[in-house]
C-alpha positions as CSV (number, residue, x, y, z in Angstrom):
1,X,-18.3,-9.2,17.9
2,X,-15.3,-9.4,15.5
3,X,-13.2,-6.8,14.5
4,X,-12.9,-5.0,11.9
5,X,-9.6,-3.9,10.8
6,X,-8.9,-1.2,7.8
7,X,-5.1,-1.2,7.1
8,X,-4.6,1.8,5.5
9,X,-1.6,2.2,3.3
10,X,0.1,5.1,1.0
11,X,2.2,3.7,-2.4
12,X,5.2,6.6,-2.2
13,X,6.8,6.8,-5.5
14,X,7.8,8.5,-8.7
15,X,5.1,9.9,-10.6
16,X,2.6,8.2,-12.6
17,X,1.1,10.1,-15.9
18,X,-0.3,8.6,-19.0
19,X,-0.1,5.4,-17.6
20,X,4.5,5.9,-17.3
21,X,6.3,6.3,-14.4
22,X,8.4,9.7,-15.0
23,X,11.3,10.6,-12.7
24,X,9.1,13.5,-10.7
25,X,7.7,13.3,-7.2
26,X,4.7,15.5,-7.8
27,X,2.9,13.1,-5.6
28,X,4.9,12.9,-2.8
29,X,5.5,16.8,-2.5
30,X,1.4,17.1,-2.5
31,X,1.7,14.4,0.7
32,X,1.0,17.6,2.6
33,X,-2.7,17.4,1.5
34,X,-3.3,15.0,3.6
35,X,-1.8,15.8,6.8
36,X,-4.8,17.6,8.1
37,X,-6.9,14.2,7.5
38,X,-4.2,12.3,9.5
39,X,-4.2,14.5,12.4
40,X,-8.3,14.6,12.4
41,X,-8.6,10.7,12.8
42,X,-5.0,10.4,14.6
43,X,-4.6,8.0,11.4
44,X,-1.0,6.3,11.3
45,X,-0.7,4.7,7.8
46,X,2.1,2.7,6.6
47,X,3.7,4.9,3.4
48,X,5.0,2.1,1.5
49,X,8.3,4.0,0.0
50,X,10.4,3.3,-3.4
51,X,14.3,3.4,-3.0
52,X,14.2,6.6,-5.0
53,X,11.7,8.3,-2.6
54,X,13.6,7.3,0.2
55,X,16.7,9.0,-1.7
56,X,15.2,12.2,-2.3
57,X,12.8,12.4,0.4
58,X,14.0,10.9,3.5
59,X,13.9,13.8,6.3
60,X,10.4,14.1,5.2
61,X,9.8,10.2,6.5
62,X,11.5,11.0,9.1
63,X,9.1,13.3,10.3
64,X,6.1,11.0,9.2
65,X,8.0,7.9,11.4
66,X,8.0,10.4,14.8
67,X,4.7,11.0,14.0
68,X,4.0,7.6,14.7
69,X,3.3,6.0,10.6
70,X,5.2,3.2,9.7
71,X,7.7,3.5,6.7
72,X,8.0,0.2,4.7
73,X,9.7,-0.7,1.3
74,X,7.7,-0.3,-2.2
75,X,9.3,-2.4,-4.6
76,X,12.7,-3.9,-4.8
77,X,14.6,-0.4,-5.4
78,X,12.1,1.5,-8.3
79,X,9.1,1.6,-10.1
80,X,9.4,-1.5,-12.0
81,X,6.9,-4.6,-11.6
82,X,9.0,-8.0,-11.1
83,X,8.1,-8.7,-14.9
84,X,10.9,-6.1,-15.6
85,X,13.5,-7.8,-13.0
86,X,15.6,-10.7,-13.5
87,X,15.9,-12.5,-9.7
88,X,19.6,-11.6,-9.7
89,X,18.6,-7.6,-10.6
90,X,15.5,-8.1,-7.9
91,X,18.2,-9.3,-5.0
92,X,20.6,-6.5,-5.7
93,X,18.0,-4.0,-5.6
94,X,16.1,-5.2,-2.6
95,X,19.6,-5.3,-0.9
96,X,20.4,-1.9,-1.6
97,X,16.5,-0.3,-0.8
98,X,17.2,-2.4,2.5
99,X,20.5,-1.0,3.0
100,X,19.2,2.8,2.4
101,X,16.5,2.1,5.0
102,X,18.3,1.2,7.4
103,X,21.3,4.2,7.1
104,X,17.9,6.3,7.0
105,X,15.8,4.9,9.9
106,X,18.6,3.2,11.7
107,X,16.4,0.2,12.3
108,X,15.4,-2.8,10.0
109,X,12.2,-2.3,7.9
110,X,8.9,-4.4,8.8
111,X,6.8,-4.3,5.5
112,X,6.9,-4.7,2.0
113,X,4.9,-4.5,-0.8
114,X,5.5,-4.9,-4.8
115,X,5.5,-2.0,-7.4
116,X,2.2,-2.7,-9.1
117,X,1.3,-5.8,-6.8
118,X,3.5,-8.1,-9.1
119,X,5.3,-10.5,-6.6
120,X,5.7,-14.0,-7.2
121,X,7.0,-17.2,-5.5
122,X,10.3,-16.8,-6.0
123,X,10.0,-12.4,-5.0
124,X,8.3,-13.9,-1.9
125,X,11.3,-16.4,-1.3
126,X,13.3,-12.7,-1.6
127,X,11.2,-11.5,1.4
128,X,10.9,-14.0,4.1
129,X,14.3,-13.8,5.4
130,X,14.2,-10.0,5.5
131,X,10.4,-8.4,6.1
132,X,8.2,-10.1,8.8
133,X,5.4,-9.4,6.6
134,X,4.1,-8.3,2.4
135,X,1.1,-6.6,1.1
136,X,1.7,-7.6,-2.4
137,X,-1.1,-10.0,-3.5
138,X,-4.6,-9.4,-4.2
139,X,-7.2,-12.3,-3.1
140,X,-9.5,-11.9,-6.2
141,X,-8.2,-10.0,-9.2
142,X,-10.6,-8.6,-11.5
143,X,-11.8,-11.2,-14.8
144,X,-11.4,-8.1,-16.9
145,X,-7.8,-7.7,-16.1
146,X,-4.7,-9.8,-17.5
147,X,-3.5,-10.7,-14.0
148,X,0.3,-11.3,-13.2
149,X,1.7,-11.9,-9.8
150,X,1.2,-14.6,-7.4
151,X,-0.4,-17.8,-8.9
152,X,-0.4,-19.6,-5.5
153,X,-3.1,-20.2,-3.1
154,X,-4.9,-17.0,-1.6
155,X,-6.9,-15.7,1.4
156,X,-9.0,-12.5,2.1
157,X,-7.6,-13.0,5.9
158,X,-4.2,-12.9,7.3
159,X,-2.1,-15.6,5.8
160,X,1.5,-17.5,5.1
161,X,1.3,-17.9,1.4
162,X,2.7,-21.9,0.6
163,X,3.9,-21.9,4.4
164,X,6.9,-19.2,3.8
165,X,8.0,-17.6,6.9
166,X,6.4,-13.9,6.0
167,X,2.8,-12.6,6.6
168,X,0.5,-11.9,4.2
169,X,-1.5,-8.8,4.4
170,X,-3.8,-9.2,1.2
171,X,-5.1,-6.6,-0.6
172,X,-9.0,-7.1,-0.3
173,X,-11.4,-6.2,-3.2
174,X,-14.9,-5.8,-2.1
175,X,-16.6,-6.4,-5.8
176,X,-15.7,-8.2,-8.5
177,X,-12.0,-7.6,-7.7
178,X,-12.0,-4.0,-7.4
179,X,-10.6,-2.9,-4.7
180,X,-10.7,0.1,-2.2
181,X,-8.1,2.1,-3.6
182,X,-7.5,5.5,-4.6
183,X,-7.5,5.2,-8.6
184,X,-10.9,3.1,-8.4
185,X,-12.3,5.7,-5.2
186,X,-11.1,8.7,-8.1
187,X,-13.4,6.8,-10.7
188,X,-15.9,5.6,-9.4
189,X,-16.6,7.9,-6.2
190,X,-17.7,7.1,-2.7
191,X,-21.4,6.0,-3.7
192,X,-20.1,3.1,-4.8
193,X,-18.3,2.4,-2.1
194,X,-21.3,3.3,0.3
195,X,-23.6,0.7,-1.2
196,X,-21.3,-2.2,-1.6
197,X,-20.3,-1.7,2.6
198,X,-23.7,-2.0,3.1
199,X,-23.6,-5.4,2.1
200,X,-20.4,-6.3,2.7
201,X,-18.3,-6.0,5.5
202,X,-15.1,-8.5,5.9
203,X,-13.2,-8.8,9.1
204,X,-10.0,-7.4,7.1
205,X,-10.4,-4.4,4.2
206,X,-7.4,-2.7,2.8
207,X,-7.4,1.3,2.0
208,X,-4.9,2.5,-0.4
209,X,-3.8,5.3,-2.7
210,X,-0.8,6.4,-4.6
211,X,1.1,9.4,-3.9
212,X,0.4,10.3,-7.2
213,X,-3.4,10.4,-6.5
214,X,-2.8,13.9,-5.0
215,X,-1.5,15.1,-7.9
216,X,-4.0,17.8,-9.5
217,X,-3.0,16.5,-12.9
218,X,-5.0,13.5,-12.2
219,X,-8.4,13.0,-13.0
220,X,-10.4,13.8,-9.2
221,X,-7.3,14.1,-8.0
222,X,-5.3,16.6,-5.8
223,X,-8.1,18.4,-3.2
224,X,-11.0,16.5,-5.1
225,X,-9.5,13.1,-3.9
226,X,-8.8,14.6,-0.5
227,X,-12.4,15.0,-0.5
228,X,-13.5,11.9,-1.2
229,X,-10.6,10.4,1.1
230,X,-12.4,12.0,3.7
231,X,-15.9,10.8,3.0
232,X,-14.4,7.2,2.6
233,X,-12.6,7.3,5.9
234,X,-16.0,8.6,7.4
235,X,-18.1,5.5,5.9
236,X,-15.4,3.0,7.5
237,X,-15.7,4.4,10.9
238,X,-19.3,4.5,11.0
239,X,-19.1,0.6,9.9
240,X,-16.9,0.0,12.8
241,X,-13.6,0.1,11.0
242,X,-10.5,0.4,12.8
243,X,-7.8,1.4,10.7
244,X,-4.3,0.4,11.5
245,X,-0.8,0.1,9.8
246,X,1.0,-3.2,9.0
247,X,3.5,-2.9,11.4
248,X,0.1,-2.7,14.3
249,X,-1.4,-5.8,12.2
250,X,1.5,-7.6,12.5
251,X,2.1,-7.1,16.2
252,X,-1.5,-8.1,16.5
253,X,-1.2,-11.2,15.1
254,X,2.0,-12.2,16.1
């Protein structure tokens, strides 16, 4: 029997209301929420960080590293998607979210992953030398949706996109490209969910959320999403789901 491997992962970043980024960390503050779910499933999920976080937040990751989570990078610095960064402006960033990592963590980061899932071939180019792995493109993006990103070949496995020295983690819808993540869990509930695992269940499935998911502004957000967090993390584990961060996948694969 195969297994079956949940990476579970946490976008950390500004807030996100009315469809804007504004400079508040609502979100992140409300990360507390959660904790008790972590210790209950002795869950170590990779909090995908922006620069900013990092800035303003970074004894709190500290804490969240001892624990045993793996911190990665969220974007090149901020919350902007790659359509709003010239290469030259991407490189600068990326060097100085690096930098700040490592004066934080004093250790390289592992992971990366693009604000809004917006990477490209020449972001990924970016990474390789840097990250020994990204979590930035989504194997099948919904028809409904304009896509932009990655326009290469993908997989819904564990991958080297165009033979670039950097892992692949994909983000892995289970229907019609939506995926199992924490603005689609808020709308459409665990139901859904519940139905769709019974008839699907691939080897690799990706659980995410935003910081900002916690936030009781939200619509079924705050201790509602909690809630359904929960349920969702209950509905893996009965299908045999073991949930690891990227830092554990790519150990595993290496």
């Amino acid at each position: 029997m195969k297994q079956k491997i949940c990476f579970l992962a946490i976008d950390t970043e500004e807030d996100f209301i009315n469809s804007q980024t504004v400079n508040s960390f609502e979100g992140v503050k409300n990360l507390k929420l959660i904790s008790p779910i972590l210790k209950e499933f002795k869950l170590r999920p990779t909090f995908f960080c922006t620069g900013k976080v990092l800035e303003n937040f970074a004894s709190l990751f500290k804490q969240y590293q001892n624990f045993g989570c793996e911190i990665a990078l969220h974007g090149f610095y901020d919350h902007l998607n790659m359509k709003e960064q010239n290469q030259k402006e991407r490189e600068e960033k990326l060097s100085k979210h690096y930098n700040l990592y490592q004066n934080i963590f004093k250790e390289a980061p592992v992971g990366f992953r693009a604000v809004q899932n917006t990477i490209d071939e020449a972001g990924l180019k970016l990474l390789e030398n840097k990250f020994k792995y990204d979590s930035s493109i989504i194997s099948f993006y919904p028809h409904f949706k304009k896509y932009i990103g990655y326009t290469g070949k993908t997989a819904s496995k564990l991958y080297r996109p165009d033979n670039l020295n950097i892992l692949e983690i994909p983000l892995n819808p289970l229907f019609a490209g939506v995926q199992l993540q924490g603005k689609w869990l808020r709308e459409l509930g665990v139901v859904f969910y519940k139905f769709w695992l019974k008839i699907k269940q691939p080897e690799l499935i990706s659980l995410s959320f935003h910081s900002w998911d916690l936030n009781p502004e939200q619509k079924n957000g705050g201790e509602i999403f909690v809630g359904y967090l929960r349920k969702i993390i209950l509905l893996l584990k009965e299908q045999g789901y073991e949930f690891k961060n990227g830092q554990e996948i790519y150990g595993e694969y290496k």
